[in-house]
TIFIKE-669455 format. One record per residue: residue number from 1; z, y negated, x negated of N, C-alpha, C in turn. Coordinates in steps of 0.05 Angstrom, whole numbers, always signed. Example, Ala and Ser with C-alpha at 12.3 -4.5 7.8 and 13.67 -1.06 7.14 Angstrom:
<recs>
> 1, +156, +114, -264, +156, +90, -246, +156, +66, -264
> 2, +142, +45, -257, +143, +21, -273, +157, -1, -258
</recs>
This chain:
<recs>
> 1, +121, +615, +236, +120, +613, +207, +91, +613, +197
> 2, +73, +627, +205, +43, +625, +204, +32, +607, +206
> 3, +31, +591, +227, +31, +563, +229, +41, +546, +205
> 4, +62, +545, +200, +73, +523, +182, +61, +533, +160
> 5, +56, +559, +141, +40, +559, +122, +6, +563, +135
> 6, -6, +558, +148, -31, +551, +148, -35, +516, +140
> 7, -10, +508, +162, -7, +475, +152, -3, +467, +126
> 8, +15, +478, +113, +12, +476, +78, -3, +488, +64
> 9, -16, +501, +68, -46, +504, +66, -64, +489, +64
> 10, -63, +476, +89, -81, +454, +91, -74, +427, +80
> 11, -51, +423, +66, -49, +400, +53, -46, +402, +25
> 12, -40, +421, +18, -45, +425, -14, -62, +409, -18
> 13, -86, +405, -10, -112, +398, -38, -108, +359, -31
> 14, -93, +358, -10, -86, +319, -1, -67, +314, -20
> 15, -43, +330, -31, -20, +332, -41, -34, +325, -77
> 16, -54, +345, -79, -59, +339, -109, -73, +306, -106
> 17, -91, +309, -96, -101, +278, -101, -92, +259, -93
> 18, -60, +262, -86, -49, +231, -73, -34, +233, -112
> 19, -25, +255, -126, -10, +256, -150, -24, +232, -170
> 20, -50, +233, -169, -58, +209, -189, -60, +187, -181
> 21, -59, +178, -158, -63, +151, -142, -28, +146, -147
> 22, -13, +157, -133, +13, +153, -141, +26, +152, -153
> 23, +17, +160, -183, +20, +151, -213, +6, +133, -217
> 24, -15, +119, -215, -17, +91, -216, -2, +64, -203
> 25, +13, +74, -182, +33, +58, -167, +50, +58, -173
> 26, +70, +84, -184, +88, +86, -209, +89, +68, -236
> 27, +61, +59, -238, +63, +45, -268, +61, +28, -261
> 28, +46, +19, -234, +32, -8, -233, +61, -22, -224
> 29, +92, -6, -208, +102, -30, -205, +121, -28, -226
> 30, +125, -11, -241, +142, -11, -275, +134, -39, -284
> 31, +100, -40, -279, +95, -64, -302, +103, -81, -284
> 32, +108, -89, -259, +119, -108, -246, +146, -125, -243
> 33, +157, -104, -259, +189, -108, -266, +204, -88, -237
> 34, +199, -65, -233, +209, -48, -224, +228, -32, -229
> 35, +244, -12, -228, +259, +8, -237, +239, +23, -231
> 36, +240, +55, -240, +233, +75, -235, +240, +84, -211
> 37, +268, +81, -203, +275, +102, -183, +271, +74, -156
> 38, +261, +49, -167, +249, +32, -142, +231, +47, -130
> 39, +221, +47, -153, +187, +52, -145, +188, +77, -126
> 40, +204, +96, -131, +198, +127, -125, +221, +118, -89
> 41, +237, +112, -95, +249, +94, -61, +233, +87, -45
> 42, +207, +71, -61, +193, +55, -37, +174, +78, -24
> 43, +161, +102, -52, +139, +108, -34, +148, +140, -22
> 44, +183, +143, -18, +191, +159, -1, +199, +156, +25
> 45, +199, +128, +23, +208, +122, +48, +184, +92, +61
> 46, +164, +95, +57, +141, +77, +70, +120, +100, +72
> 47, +116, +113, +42, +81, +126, +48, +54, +111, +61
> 48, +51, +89, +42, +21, +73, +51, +19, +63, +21
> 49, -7, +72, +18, -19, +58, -11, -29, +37, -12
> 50, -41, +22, +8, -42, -11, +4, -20, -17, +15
> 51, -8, -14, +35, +15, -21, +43, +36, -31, +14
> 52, +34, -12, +1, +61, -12, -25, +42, -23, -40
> 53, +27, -28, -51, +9, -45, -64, +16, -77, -65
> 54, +9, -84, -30, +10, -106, -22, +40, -109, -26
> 55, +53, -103, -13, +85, -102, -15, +99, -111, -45
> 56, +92, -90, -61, +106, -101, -79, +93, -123, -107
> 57, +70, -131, -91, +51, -162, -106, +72, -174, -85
> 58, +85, -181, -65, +100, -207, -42, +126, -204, -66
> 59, +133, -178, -64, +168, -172, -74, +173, -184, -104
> 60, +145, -189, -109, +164, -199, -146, +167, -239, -143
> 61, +157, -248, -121, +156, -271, -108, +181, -268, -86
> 62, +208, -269, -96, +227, -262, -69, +231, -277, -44
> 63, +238, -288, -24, +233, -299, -4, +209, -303, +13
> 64, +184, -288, +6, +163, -297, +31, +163, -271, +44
> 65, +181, -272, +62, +186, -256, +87, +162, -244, +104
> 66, +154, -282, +114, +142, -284, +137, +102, -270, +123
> 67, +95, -266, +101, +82, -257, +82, +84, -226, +88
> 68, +104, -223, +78, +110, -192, +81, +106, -176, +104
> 69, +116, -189, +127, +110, -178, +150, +83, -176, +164
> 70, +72, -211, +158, +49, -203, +167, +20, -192, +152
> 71, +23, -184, +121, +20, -157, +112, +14, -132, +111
> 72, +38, -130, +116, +46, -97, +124, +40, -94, +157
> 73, +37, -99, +176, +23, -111, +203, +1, -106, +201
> 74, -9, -119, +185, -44, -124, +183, -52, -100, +178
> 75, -43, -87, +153, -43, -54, +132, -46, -40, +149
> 76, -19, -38, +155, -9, -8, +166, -14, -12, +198
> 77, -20, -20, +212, -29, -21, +248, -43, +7, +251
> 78, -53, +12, +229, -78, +34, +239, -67, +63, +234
> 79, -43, +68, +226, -30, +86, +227, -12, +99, +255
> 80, -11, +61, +261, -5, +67, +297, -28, +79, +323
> 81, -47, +64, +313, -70, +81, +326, -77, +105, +321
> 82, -77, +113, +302, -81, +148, +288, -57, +158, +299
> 83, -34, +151, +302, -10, +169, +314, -13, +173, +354
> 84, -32, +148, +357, -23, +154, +385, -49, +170, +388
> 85, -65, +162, +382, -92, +179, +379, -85, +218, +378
> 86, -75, +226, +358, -65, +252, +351, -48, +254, +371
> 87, -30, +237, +382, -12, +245, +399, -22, +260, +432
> 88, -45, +257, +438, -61, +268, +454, -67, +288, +455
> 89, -68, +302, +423, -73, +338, +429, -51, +347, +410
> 90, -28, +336, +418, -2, +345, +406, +5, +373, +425
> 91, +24, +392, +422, +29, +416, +441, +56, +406, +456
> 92, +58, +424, +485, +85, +405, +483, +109, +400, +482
> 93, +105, +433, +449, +135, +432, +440, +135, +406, +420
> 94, +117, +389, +422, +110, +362, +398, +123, +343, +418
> 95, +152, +338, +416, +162, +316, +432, +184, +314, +424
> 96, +194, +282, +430, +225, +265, +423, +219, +274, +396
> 97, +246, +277, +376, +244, +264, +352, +219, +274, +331
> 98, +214, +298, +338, +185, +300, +319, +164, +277, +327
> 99, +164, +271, +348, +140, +246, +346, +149, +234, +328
> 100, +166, +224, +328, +173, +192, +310, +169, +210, +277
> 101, +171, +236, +272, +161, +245, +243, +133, +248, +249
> 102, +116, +252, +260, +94, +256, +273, +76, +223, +243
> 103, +98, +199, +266, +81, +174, +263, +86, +162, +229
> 104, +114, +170, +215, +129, +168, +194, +107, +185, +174
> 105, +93, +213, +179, +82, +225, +165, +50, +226, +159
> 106, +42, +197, +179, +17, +199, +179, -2, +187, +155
> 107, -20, +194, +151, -33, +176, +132, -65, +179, +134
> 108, -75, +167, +127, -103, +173, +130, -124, +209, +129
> 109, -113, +210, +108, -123, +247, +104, -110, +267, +120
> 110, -77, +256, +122, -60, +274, +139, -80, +277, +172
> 111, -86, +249, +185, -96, +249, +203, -134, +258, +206
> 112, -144, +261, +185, -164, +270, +186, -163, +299, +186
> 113, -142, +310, +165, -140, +348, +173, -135, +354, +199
> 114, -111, +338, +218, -102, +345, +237, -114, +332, +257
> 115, -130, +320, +266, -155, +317, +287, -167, +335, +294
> 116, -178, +350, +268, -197, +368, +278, -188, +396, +295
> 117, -164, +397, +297, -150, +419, +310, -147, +422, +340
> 118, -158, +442, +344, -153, +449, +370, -125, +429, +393
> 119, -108, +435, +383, -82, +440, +388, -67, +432, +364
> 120, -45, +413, +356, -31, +407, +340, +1, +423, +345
> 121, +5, +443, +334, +30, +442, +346, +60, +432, +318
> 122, +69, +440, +326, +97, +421, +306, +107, +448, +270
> 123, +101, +458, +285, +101, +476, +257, +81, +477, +235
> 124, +56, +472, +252, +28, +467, +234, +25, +433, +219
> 125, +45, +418, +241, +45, +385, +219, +65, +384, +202
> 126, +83, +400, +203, +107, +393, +189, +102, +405, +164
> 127, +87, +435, +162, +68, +449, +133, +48, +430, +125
> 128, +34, +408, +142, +6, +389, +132, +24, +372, +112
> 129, +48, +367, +129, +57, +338, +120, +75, +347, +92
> 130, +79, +363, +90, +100, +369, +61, +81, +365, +39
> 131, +65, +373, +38, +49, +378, +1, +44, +338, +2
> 132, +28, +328, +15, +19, +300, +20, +42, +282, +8
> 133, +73, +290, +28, +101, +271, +22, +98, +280, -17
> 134, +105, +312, -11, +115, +311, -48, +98, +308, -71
> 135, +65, +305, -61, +49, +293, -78, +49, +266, -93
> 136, +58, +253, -58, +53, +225, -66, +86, +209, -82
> 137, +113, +221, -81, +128, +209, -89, +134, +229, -116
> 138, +125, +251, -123, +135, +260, -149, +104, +248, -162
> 139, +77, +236, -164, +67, +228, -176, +82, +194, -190
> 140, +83, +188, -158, +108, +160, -163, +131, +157, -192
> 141, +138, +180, -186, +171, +187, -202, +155, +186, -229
> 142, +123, +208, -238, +112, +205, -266, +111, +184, -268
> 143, +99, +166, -252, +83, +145, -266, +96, +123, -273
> 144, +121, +119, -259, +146, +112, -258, +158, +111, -291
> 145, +167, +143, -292, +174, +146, -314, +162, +143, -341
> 146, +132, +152, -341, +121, +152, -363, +101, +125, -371
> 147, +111, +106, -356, +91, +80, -355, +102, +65, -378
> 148, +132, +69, -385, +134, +63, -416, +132, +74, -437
> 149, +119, +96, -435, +120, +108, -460, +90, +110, -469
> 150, +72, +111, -443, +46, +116, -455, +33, +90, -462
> 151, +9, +97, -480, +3, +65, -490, -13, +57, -468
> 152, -11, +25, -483, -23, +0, -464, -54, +6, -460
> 153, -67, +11, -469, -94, +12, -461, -98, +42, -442
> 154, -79, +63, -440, -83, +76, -418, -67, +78, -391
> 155, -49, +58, -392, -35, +45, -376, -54, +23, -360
> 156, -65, +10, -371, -84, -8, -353, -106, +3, -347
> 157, -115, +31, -356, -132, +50, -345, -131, +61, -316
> 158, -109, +66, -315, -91, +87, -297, -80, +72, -278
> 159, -77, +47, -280, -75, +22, -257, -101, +20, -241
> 160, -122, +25, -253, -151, +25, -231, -152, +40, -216
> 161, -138, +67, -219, -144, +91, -203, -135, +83, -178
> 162, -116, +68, -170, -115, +66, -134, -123, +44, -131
> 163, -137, +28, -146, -163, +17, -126, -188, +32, -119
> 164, -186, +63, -147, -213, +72, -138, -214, +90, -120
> 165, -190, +95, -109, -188, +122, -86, -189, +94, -55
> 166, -187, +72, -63, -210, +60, -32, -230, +57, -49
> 167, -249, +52, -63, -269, +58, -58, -286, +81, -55
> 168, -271, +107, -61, -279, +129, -50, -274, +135, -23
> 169, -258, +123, -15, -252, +132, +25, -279, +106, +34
> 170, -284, +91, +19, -311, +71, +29, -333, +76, +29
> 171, -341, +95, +1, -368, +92, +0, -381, +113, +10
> 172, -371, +131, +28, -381, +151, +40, -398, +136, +58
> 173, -374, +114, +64, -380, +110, +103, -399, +93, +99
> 174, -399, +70, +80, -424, +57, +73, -456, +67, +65
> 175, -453, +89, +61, -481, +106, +41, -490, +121, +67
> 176, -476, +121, +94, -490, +129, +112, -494, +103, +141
> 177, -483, +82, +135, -486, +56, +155, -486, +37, +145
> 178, -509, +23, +145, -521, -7, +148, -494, -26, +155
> 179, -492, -18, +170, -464, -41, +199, -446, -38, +179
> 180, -430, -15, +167, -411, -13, +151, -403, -27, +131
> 181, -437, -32, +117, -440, -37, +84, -439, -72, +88
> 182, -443, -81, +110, -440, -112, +114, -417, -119, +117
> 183, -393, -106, +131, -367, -118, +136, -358, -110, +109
> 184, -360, -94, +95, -351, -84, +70, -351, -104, +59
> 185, -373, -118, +63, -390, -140, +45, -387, -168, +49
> 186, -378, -164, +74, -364, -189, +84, -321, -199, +75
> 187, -316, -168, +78, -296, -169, +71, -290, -174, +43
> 188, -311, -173, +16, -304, -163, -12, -320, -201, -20
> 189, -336, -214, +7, -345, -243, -2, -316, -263, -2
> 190, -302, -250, +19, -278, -268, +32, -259, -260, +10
> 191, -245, -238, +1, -236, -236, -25, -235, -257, -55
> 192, -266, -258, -55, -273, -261, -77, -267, -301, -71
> 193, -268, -303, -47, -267, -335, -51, -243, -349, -50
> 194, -225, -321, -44, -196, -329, -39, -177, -327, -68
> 195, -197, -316, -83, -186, -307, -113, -202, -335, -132
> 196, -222, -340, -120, -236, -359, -146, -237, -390, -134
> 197, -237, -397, -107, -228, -425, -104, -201, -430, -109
> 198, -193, -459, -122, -173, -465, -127, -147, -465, -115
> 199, -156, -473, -86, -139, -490, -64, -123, -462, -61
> 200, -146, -444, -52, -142, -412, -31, -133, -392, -48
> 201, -132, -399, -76, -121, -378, -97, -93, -378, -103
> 202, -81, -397, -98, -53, -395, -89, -40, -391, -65
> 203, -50, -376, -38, -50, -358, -27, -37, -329, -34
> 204, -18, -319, -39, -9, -303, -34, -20, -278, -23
> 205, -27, -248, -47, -37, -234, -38, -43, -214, -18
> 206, -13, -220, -7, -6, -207, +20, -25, -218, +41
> 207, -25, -243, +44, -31, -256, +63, -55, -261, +65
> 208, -69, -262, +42, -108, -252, +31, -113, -237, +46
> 209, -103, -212, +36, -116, -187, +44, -114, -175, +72
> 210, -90, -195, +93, -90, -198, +120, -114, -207, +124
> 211, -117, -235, +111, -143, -247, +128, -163, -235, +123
> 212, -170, -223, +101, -199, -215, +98, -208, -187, +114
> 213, -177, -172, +122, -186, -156, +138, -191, -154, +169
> 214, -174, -185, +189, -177, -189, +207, -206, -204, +207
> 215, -214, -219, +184, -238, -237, +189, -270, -216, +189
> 216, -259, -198, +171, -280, -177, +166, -284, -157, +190
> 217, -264, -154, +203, -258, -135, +226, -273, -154, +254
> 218, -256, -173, +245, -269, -192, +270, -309, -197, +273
> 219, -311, -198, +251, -353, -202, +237, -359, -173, +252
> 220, -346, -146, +247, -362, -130, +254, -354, -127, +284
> 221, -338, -130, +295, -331, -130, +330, -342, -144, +337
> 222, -359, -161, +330, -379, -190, +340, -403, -181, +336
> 223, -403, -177, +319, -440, -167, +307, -456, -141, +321
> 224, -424, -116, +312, -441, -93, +318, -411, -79, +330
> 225, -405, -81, +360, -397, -72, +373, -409, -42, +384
> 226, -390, -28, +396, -397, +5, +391, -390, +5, +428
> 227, -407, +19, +440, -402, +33, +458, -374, +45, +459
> 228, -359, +48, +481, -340, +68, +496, -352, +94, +501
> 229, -339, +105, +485, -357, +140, +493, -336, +154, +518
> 230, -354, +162, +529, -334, +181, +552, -322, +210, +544
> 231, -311, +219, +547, -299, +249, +543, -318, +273, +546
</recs>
């Protein structure tokens, strides 16, 4: 039991700041022509903020499947590496079906509290992962609900906020690396040409923001490749 409340502990303060990002996702897909209790479906059972982003810019366009998948592919891959990654100093009562909640519960912050631990064991992720889950889908459910009632000019306020929580997970890493601030930079040129040339602007945002992250990913694995560190 110690464990599991040190782990909710430690997610409280992920739990509050996923509440305003996830009230902007709440409104942002209301204005999309969503239901409320869509919106709050999708981010109880996915948990990825570009992921649902991207997702539901494909979903008001119905039929591009093959969009969707390779998308959400592109997005979310790195949640598979952070799970198998963590899965290395898991304990080894951390096995069979808790893995697969393990990989279901991961998210960027979740996996940055729980790295740093000695020892992961299953009572300390399952306390990380609760405040994070009910942050992010009862913010959903406000923003959801209250996206018609509040006015239009702080409604399209409140739509910026989860683009500005990536550029706060960015500009740390950029304000301390050179190498960083170029793929950033590379990635936000390739954006910008896929939004303002004609041909490439009807492109499908799903399928943008694949390319600009494999092309951007690919510039810095070419450019400025990193050593294999040993143990």
């Amino acid at each position: 039991m110690k464990l599991f409340i040190r782990g909710l502990k430690s997610g409280i303060p992920i739990g509050i700041g996923y509440i305003p990002v996830s009230f902007s996702f709440g409104i942002l897909a209301v204005s999309y022509g969503f239901h409320w209790w869509q919106a709050v479906l999708i981010s109880m059972t996915t948990l990825t903020s570009a992921g649902q982003l991207a997702g539901i810019g494909i979903m008001v366009n119905p039929g591009q499947y093959i969009q969707m998948l390779v998308s959400q592919l592109t997005i979310n891959v790195r949640y598979s590496f952070m799970s198998v990654s963590l899965s290395q100093k898991v304990s080894e009562n951390f096995c069979g079906f808790k893995r697969w909640l393990l990989g279901f519960f991961m998210t960027d912050e979740v996996f940055a509290v729980a790295s740093v631990q000695n020892r992961v064991e299953p009572k300390f992720f399952a306390g990380l992962a609760v405040a994070p889950y009910v942050g992010w889908f009862l913010g959903t459910l406000l923003g959801g609900l209250l996206g018609n009632i509040l006015p239009e000019a702080l409604m399209n306020a409140l739509c910026i906020a989860i683009y500005g929580m990536f550029i706060a997970i960015i500009a740390p890493v950029v304000k301390r690396s050179a190498k960083d601030l170029a793929v950033v930079g590379v990635a936000v040129a390739l954006s910008c040409i896929f939004y303002y040339v004609p041909v490439l602007s009807q492109i499908s945002s799903g399928i943008t923001i694949s390319i600009c992250a494999i092309l951007s990913a690919v510039f810095g694995a070419v450019l400025f490749p990193k050593e294999a560190e040993n143990e």
